[in-house]
C-alpha positions as CSV (number, residue, x, y, z in Angstrom):
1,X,10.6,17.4,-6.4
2,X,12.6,14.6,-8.3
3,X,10.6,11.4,-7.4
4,X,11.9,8.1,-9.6
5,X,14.0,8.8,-12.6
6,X,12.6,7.7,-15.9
7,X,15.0,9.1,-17.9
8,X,17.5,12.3,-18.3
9,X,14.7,14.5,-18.3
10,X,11.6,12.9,-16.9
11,X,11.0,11.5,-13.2
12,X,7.9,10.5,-11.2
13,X,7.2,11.2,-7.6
14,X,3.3,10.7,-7.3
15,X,0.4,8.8,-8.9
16,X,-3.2,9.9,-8.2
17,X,-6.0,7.4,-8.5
18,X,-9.5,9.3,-7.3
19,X,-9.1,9.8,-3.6
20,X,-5.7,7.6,-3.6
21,X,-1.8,9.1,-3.9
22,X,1.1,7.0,-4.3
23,X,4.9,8.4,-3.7
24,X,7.8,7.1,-5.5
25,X,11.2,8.2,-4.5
26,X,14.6,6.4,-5.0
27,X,15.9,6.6,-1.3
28,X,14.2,6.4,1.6
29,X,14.8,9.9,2.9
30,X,13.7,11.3,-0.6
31,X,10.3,9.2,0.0
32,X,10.5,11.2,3.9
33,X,10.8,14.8,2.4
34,X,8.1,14.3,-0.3
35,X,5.5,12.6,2.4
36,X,6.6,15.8,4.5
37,X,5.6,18.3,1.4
38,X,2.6,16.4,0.7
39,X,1.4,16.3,4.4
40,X,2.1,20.1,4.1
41,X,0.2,20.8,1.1
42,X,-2.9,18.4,2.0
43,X,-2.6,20.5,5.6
44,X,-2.9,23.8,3.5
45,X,-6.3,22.4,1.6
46,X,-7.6,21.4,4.6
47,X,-7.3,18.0,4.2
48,X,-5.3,15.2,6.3
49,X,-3.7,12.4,5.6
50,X,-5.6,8.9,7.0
51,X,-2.1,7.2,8.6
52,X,-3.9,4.3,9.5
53,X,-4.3,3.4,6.1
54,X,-1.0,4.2,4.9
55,X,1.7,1.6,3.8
56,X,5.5,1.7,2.8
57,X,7.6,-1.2,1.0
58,X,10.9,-1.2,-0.5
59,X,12.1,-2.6,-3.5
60,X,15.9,-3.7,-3.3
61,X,17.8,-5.3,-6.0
62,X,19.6,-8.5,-5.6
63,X,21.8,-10.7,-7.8
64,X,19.2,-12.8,-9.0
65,X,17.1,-9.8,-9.7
């Protein structure tokens, strides 16, 4: 899944730091389907994902920026 676009040929849609995972998307419903595959793939390791300690933010560009 296309995550944020580098370049032509390269994107990035997840970081992994020990038991950490960071989701980068370009849209917000691109960030919604990859939390929903990741959910679904943590599901099918028997993992979960601790929403209490999850957190969004959103990086807009302005004028000044």
């Amino acid at each position: 899944m296309k995550g944020y676009v580098i370049d032509q040929s390269h994107s990035l849609s997840s970081l992994a730091f020990g038991d950490e995972l960071i989701l980068l998307a370009t849209a917000k419903d691109k960030a919604q389907s990859l939390l929903h595959h990741t959910e679904s793939y943590v599901k099918n390791l028997g993992m979960r994902n601790a929403a209490e300690k999850c957190a969004s933010f959103e990086i807009t560009c302005t004028k000044d920026s």
